[in-house]
Backbone of each chain as ProteinMPNN parsed JSONL, in Angstrom:
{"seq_chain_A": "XXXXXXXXXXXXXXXXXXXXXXXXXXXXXXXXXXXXXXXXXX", "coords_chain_A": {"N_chain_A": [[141.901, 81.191, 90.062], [144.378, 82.957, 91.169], [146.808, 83.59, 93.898], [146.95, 86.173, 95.099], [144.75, 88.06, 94.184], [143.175, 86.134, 95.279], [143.829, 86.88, 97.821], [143.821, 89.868, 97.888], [140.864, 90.095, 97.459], [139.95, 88.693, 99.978], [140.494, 90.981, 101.665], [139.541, 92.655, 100.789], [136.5, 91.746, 101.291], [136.83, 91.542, 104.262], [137.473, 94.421, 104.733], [134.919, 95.436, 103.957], [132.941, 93.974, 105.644], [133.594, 94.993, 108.011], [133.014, 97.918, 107.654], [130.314, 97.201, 107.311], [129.647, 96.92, 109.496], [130.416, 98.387, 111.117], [128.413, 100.519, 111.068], [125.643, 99.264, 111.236], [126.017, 98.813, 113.647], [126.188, 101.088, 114.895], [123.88, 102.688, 114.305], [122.181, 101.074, 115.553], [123.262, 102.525, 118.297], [122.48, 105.042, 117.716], [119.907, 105.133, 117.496], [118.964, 104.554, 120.705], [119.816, 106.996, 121.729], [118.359, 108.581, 120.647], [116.123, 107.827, 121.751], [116.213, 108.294, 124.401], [116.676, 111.235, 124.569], [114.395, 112.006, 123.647], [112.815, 110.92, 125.751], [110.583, 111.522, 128.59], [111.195, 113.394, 131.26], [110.225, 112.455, 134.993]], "CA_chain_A": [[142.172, 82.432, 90.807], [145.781, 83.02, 91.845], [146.779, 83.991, 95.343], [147.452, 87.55, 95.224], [143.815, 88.065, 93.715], [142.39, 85.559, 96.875], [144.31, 87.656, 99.16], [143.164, 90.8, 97.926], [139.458, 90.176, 97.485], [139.741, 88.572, 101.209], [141.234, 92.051, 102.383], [138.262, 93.859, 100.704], [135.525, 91.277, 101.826], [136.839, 92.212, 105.633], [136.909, 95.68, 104.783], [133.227, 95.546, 103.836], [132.361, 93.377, 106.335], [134.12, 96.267, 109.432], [132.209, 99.032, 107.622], [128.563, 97.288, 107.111], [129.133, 96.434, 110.881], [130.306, 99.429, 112.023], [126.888, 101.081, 110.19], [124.537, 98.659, 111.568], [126.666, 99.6, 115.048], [126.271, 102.658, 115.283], [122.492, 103.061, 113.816], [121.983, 100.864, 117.168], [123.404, 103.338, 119.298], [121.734, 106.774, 117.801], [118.599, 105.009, 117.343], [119.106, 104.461, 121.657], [119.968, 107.969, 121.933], [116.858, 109.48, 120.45], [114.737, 107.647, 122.273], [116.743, 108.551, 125.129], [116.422, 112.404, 124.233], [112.545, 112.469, 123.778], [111.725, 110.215, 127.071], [109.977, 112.667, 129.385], [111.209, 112.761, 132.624], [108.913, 112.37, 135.626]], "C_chain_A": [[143.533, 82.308, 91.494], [145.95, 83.382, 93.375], [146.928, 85.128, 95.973], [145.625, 87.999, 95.007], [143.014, 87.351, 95.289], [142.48, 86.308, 98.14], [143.696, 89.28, 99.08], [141.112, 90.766, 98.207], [138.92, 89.451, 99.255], [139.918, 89.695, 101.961], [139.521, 92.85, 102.079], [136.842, 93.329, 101.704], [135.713, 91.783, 103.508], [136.685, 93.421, 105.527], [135.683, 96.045, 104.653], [132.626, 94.912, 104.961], [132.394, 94.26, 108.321], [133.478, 97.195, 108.897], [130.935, 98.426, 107.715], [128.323, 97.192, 108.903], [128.974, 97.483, 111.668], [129.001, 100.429, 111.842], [126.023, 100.998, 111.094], [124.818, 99.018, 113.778], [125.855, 100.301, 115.916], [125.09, 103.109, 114.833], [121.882, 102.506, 115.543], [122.176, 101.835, 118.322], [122.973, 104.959, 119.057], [120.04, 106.104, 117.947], [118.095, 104.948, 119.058], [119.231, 105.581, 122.269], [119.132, 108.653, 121.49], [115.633, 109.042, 121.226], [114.976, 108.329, 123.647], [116.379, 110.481, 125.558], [114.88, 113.112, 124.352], [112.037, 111.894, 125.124], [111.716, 111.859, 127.698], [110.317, 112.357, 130.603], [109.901, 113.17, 134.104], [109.47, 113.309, 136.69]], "O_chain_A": [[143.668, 81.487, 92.4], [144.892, 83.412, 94.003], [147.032, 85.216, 97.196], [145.214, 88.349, 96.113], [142.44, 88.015, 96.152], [141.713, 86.412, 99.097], [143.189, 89.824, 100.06], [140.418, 91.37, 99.025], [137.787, 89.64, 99.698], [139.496, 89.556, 103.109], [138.705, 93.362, 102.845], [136.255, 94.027, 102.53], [134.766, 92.389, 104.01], [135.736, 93.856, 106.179], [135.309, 97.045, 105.267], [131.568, 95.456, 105.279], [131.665, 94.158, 109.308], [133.011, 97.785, 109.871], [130.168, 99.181, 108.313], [127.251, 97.33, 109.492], [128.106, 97.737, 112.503], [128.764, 101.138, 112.819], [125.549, 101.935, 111.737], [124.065, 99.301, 114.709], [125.225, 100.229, 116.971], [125.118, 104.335, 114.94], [121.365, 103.202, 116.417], [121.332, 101.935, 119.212], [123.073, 105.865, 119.884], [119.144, 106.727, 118.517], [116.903, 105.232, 119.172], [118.843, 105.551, 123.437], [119.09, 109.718, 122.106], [114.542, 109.598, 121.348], [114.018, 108.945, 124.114], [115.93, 110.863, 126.639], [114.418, 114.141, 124.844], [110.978, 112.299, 125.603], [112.389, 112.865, 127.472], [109.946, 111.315, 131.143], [108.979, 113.986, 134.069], [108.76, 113.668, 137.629]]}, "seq_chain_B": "XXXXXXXXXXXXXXXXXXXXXXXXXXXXXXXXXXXXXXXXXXXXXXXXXXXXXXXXXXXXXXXXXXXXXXXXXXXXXXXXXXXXXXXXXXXXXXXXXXXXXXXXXXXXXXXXXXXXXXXXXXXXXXXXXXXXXXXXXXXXXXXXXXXXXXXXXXXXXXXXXXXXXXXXX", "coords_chain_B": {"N_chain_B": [[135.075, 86.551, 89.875], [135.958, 89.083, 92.083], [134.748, 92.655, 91.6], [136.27, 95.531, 92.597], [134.93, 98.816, 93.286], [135.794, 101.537, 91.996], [137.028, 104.857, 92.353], [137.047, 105.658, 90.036], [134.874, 104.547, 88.634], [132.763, 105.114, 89.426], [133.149, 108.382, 88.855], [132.572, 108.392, 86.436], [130.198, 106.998, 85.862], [129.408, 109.365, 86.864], [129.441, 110.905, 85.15], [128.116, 110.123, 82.905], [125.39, 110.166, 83.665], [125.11, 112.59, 84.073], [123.813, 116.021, 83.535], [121.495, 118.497, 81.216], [120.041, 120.179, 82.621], [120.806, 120.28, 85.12], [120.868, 122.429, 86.934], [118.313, 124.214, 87.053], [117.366, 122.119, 88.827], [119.441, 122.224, 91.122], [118.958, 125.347, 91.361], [116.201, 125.126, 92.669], [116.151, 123.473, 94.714], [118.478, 124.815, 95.922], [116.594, 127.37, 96.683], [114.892, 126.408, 98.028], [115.576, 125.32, 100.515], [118.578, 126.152, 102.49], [121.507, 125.819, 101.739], [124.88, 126.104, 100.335], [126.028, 126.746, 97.025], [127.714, 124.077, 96.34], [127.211, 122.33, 97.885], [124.898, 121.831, 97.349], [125.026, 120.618, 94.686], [126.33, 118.35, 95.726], [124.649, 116.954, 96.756], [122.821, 116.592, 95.048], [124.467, 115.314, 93.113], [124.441, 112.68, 94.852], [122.147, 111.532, 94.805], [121.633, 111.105, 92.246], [123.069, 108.88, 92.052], [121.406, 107.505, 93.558], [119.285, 107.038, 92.438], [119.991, 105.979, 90.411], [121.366, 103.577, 91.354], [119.004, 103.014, 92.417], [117.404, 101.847, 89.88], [118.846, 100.306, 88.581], [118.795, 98.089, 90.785], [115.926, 97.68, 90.257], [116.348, 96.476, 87.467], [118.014, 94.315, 87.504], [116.117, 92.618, 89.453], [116.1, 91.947, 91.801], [115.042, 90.501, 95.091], [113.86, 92.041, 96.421], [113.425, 96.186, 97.158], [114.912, 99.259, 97.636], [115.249, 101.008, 99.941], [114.546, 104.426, 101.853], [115.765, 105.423, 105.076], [116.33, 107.169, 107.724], [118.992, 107.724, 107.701], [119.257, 108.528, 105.164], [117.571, 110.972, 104.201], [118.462, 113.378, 103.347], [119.407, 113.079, 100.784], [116.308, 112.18, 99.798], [114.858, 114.55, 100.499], [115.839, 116.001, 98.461], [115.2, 114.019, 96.253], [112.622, 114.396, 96.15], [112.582, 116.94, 95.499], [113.471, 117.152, 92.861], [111.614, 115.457, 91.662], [109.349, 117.343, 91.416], [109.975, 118.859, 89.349], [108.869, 117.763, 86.86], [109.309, 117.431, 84.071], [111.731, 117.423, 83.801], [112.437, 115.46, 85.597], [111.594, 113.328, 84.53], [112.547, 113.091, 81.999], [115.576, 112.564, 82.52], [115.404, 110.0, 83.706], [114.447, 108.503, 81.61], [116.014, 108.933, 79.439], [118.473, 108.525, 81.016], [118.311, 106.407, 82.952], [117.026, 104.447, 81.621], [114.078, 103.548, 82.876], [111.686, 104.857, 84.901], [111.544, 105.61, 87.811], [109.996, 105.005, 90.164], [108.726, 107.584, 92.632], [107.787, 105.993, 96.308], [105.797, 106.917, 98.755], [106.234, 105.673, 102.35], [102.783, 104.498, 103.684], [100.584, 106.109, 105.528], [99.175, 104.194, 106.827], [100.991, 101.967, 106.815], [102.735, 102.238, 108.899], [104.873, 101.828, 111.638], [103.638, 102.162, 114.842], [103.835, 101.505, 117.251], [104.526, 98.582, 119.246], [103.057, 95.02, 120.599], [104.374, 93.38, 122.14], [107.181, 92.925, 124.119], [109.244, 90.648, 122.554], [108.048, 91.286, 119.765], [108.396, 93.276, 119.033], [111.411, 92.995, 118.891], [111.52, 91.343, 117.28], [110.759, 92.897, 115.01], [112.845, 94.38, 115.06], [115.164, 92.841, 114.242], [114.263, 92.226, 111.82], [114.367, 94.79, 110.289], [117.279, 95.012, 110.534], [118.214, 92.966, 109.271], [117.479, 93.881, 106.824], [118.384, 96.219, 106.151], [121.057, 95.858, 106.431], [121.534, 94.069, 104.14], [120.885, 96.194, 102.198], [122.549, 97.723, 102.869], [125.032, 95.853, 101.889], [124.37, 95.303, 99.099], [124.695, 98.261, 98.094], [127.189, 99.065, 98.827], [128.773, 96.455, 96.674], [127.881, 97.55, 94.379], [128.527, 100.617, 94.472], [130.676, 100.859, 95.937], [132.807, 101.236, 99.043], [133.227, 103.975, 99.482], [130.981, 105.629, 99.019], [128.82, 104.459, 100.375], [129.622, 104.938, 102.805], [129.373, 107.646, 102.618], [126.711, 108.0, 102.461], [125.811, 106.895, 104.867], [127.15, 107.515, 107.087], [128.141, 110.303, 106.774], [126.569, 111.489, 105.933], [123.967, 111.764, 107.459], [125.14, 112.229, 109.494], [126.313, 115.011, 108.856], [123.643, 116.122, 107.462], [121.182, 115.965, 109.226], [117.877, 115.097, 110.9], [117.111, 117.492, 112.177], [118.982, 118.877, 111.531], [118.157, 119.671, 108.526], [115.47, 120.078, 109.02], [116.303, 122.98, 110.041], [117.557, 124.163, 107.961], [115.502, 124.472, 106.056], [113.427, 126.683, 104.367]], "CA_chain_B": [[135.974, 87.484, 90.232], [135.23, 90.247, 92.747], [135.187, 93.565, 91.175], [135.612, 96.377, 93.324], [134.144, 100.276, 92.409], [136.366, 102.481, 92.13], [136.481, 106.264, 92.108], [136.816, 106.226, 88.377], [134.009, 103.646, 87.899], [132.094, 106.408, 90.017], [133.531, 109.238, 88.077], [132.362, 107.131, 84.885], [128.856, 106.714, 85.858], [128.393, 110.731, 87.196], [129.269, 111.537, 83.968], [126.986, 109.307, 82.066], [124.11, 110.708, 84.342], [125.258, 114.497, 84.191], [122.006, 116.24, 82.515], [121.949, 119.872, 81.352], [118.587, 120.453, 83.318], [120.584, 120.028, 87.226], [121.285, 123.974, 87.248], [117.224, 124.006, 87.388], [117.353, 121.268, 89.758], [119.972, 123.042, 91.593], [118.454, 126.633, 91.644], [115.218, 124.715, 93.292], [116.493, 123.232, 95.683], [118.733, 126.035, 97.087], [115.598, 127.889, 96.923], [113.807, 125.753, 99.297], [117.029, 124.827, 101.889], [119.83, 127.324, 103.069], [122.765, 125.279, 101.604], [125.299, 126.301, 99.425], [125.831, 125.669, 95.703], [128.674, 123.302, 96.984], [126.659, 121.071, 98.844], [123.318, 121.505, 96.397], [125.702, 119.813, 93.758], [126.833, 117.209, 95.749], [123.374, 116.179, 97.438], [122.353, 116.203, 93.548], [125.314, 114.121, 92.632], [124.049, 111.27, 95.458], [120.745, 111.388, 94.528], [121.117, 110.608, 90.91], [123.869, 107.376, 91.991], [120.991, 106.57, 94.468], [117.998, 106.573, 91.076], [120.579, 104.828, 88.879], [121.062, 102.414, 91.838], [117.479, 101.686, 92.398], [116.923, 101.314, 88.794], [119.507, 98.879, 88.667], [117.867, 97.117, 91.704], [114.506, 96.678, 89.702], [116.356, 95.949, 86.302], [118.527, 93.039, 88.159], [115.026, 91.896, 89.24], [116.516, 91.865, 93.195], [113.982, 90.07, 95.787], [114.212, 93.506, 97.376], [113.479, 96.82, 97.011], [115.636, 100.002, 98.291], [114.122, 102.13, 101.04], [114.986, 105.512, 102.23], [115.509, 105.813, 105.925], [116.793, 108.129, 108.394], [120.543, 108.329, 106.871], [119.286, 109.029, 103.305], [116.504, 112.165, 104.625], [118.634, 114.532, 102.403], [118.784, 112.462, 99.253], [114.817, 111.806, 100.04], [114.686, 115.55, 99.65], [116.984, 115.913, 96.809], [114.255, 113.734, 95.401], [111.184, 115.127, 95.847], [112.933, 118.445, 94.764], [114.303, 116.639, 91.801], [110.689, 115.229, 90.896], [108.864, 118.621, 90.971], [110.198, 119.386, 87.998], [107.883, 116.862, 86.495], [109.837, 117.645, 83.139], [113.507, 117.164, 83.794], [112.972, 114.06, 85.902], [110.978, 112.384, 83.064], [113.528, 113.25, 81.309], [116.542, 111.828, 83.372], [114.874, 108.704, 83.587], [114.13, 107.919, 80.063], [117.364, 108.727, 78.804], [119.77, 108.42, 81.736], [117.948, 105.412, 83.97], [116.168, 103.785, 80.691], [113.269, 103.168, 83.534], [111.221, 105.551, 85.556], [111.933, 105.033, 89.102], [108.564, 106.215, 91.283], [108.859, 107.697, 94.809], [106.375, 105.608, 96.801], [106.318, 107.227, 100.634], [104.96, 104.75, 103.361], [101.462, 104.712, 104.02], [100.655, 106.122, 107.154], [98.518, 102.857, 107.822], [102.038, 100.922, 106.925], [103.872, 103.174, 109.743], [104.987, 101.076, 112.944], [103.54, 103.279, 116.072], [104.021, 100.053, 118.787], [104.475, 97.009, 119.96], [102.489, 94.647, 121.658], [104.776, 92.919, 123.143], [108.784, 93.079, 123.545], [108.896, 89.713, 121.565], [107.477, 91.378, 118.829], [109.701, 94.533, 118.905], [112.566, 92.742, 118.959], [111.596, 90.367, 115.522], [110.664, 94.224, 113.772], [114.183, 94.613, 114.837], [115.931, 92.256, 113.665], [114.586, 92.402, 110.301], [115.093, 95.553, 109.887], [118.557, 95.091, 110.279], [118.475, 91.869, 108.445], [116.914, 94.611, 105.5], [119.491, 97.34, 105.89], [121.8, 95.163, 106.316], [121.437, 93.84, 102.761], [120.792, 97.063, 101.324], [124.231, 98.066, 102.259], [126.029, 95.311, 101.1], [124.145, 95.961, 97.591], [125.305, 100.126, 97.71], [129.245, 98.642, 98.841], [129.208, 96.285, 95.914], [127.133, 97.984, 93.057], [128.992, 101.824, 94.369], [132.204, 101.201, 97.183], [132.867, 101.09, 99.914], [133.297, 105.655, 99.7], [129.496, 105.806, 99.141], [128.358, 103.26, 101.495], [130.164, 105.384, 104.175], [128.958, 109.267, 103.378], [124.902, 107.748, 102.756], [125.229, 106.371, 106.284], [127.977, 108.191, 108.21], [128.623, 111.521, 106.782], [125.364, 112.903, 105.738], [123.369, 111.502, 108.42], [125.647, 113.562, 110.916], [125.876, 116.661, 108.237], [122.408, 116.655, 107.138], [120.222, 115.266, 110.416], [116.275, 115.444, 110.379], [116.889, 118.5, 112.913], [119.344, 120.046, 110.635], [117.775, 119.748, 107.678], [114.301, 121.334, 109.32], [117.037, 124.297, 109.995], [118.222, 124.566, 106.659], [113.968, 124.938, 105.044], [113.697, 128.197, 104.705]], "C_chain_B": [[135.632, 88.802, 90.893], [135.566, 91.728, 92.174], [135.319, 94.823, 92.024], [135.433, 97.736, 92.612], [135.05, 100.969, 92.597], [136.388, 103.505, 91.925], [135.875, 106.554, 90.906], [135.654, 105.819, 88.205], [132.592, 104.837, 88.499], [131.499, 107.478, 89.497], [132.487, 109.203, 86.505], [130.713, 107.41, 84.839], [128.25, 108.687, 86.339], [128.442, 111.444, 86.09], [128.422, 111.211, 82.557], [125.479, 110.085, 82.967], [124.002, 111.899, 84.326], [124.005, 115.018, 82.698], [122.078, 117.835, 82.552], [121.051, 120.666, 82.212], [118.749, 120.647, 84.772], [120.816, 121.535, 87.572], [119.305, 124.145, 88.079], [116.902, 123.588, 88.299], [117.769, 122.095, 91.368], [119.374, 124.519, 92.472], [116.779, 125.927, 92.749], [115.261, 124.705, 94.605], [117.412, 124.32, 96.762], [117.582, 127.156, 97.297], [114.661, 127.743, 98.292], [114.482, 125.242, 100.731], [117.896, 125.906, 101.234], [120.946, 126.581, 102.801], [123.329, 125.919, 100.573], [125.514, 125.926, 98.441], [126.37, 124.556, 95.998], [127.736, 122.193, 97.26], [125.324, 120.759, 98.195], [124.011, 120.231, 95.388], [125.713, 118.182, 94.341], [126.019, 116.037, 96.532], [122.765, 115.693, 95.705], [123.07, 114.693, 92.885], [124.926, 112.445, 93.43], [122.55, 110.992, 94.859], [120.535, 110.982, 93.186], [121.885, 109.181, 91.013], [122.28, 107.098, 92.979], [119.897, 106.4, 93.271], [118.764, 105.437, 90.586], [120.738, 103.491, 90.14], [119.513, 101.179, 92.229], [116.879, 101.552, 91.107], [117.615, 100.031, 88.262], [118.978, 97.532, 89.287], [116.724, 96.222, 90.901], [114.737, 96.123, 88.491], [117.034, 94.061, 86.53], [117.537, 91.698, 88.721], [115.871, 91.042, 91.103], [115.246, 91.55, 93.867], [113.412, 91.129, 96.91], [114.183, 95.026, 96.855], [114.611, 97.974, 97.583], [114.944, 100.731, 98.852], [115.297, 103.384, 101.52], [114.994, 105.675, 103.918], [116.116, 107.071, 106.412], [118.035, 108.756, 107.876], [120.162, 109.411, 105.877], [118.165, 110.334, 103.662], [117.148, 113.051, 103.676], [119.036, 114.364, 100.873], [117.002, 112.554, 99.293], [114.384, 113.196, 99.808], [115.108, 116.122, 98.819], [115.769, 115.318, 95.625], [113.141, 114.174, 94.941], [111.445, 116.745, 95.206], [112.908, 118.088, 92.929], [112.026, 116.485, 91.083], [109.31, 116.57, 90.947], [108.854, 119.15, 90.101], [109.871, 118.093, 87.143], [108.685, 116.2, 84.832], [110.896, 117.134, 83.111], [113.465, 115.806, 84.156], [112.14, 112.939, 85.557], [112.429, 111.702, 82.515], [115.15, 112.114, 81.279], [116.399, 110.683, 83.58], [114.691, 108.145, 82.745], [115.061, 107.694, 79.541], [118.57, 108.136, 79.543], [119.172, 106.295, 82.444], [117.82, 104.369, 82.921], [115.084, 102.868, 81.685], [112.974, 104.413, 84.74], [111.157, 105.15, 86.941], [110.578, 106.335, 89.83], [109.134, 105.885, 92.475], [107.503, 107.157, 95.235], [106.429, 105.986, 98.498], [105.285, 105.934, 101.314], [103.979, 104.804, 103.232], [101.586, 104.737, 105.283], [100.012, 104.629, 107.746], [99.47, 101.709, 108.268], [102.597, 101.343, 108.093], [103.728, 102.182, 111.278], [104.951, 102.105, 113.939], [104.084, 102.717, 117.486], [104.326, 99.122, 118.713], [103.818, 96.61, 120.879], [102.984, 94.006, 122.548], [106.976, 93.156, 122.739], [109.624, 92.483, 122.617], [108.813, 90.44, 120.43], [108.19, 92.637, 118.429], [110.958, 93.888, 118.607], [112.711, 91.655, 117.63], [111.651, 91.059, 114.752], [112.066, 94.764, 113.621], [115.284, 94.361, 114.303], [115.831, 92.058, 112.444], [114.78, 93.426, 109.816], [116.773, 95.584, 109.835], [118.703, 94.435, 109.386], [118.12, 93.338, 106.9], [117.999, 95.666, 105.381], [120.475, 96.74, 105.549], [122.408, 94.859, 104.65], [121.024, 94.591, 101.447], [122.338, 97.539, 101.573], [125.133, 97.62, 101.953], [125.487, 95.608, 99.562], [124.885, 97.467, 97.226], [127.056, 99.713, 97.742], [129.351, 98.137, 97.364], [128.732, 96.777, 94.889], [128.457, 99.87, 92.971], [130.073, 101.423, 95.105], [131.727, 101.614, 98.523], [132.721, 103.141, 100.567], [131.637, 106.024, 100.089], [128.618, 105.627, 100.312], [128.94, 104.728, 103.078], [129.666, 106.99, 104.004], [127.35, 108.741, 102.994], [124.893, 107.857, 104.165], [125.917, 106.738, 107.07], [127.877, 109.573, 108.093], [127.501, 112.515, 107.076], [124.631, 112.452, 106.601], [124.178, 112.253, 109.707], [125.741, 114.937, 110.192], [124.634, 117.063, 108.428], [121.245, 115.761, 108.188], [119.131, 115.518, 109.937], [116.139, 116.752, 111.292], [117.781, 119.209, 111.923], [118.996, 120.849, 109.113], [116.168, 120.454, 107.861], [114.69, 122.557, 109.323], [116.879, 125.02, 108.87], [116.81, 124.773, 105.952], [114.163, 126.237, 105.309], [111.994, 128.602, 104.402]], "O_chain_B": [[135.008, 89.622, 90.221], [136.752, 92.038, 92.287], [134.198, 95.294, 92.214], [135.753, 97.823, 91.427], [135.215, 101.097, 93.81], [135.606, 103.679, 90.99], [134.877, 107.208, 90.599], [134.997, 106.624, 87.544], [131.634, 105.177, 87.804], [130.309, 107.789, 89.443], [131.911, 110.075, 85.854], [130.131, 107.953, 83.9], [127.117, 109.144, 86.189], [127.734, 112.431, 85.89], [128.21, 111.876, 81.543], [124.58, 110.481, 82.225], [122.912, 112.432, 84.535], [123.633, 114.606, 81.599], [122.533, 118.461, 83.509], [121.363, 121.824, 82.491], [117.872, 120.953, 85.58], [120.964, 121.727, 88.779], [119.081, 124.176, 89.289], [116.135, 124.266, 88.982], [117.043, 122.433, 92.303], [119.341, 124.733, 93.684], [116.488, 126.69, 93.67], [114.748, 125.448, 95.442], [117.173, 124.573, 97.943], [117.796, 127.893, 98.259], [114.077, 128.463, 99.102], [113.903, 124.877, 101.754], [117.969, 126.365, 100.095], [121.667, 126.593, 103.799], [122.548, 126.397, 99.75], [125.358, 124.709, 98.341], [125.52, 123.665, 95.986], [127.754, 121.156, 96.597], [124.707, 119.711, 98.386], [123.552, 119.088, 95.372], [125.319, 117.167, 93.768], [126.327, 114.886, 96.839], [122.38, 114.568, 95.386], [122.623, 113.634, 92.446], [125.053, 111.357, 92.869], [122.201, 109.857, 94.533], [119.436, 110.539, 92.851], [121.519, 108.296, 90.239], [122.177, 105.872, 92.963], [119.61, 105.204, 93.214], [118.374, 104.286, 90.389], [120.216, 102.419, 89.833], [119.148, 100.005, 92.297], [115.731, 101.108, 91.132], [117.122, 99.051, 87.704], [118.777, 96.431, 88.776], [116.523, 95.011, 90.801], [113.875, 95.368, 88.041], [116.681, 93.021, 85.974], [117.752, 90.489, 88.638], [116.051, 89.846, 91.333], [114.26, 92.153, 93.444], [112.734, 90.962, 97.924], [115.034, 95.198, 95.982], [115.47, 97.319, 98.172], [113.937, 101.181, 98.305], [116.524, 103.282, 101.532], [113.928, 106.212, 104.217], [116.403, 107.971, 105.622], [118.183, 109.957, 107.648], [120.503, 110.586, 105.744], [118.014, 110.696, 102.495], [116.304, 113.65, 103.01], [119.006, 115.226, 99.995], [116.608, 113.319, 98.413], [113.519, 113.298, 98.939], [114.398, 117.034, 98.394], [115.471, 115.845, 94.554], [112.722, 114.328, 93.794], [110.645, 117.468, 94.613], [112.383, 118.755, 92.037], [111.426, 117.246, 90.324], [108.303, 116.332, 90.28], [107.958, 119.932, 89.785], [110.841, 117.425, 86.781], [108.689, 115.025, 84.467], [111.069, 116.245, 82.277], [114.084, 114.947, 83.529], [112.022, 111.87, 86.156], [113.039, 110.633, 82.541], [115.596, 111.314, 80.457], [117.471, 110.087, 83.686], [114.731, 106.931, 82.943], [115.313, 106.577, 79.09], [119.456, 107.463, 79.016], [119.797, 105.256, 82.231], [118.438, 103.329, 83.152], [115.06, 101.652, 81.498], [113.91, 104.855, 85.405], [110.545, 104.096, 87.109], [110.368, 107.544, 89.931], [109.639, 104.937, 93.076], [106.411, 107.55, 94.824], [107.073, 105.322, 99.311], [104.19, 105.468, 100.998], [103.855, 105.44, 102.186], [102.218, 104.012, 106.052], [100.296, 104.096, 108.819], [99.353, 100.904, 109.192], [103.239, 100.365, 108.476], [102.667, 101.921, 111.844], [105.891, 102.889, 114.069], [104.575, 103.297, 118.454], [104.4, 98.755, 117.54], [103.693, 97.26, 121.917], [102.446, 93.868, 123.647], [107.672, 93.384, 121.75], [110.473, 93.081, 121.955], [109.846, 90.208, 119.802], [108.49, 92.778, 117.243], [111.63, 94.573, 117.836], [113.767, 91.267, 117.13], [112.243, 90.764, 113.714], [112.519, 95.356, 112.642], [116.18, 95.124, 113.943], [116.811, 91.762, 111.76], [115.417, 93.369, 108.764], [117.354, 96.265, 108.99], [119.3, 94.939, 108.435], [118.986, 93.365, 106.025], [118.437, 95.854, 104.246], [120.936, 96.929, 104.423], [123.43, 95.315, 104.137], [120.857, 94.186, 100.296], [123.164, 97.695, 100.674], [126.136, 98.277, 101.673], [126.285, 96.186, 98.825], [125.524, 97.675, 96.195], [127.906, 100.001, 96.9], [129.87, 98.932, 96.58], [129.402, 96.276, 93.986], [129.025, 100.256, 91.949], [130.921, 102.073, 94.493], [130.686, 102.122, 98.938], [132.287, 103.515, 101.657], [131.206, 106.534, 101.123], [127.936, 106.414, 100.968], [128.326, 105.08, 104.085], [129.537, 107.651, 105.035], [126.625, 109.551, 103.571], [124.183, 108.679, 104.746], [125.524, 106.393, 108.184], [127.564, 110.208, 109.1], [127.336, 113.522, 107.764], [124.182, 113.588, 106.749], [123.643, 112.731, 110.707], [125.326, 115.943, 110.768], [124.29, 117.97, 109.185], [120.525, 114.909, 107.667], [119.01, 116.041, 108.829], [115.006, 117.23, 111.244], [117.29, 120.228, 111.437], [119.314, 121.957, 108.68], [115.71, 121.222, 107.015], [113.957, 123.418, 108.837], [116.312, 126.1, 108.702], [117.021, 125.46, 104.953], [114.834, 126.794, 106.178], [111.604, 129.763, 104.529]]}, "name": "protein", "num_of_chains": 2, "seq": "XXXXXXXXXXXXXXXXXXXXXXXXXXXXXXXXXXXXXXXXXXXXXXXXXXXXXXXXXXXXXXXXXXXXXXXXXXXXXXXXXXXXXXXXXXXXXXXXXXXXXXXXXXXXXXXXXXXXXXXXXXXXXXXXXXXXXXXXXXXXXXXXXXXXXXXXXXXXXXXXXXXXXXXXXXXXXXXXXXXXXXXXXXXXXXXXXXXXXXXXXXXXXXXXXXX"}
């Protein structure tokens, strides 16, 4: 594997690795906000 | 060698799956939701990359199935529209999938109502992530990184489970 090829497929692996995070993120923070939405207040 | 997906490879595969039967499909579904052709098409168009992906899944012989959650709610009815027509999505499967991909919904008895303790919430939590998790690195590398981002960003803020009750008609 040459170094242009290493360097790219390292560029993508971070790019995949900033979207699955930002996903898993941000499912955290609506899934916090619905519960948020339905509590009943007293 | 890492391959990545690209539009074309995309392109490639919606045209290998394109079936003369989605007008049918189509006309159904705007029947039953308030969307336009526009957006019938292009809920159609995810919904047949998300079959051919989980037929892939079970032909690859993955330790893992693919599940439908909250994001995917308007593929999930894309589907059940899609398999109504008992006919077409035989059809689509035989020729296009070469494997019949069944919808299996939860069982209400499977359905998590509680926790008994916070402990125990917080292990259902973490594998669920651990499980999503590893369903969306499968959709990145099998479809891109484009996909991966309107399943779980776009149409989950387009098509919500409140907007999509809207849109029944």
């Amino acid at each position: 594997m040459n170094t242009t090829t290493q360097k790219n497929n390292s560029k993508v692996n971070t790019e995949k690795e900033q979207l699955l995070k930002r996903i898993l993120e941000n499912k955290k923070v609506n899934a916090h906000q619905l519960c948020e939405a339905n509590c009943v207040s007293n | 060698m890492f391959q990545s997906i690209s539009a074309k490879s995309n392109e490639n595969l919606l045209k290998a799956l394109d079936s003369n039967e989605d007008h049918i499909i189509l006309e159904g579904f705007m029947e039953r939701y308030s969307v336009n052709r526009e957006d019938a098409e292009e809920i159609l168009k995810e919904t047949k990359k998300w079959l051919w992906l989980a037929s892939e899944n079970i032909k690859e012989k993955k330790g893992f199935r693919l599940f439908i959650d909250g994001s995917l709610l308007i593929i999930d009815e894309m589907w059940h529209n899609f398999i109504l027509h008992t006919r077409a999505y035989q059809k689509f499967c035989n020729e296009k999938l070469n494997l019949f991909v069944h919808h299996e919904p939860t069982p209400a008895s499977e359905k998590i109502i509680g926790f008994d303790s916070e402990e125990e919430k917080q292990k259902f939590q973490k594998h669920q992530e651990e499980k999503l998790s590893q369903q969306l690195s499968y959709i990145y590398d099998k479809l891109g990184a484009e996909t991966v981002s309107k399943w779980y960003e776009e149409f989950p803020e387009k098509f919500s489970e409140k907007k999509i009750q809207a849109l029944k008609r």
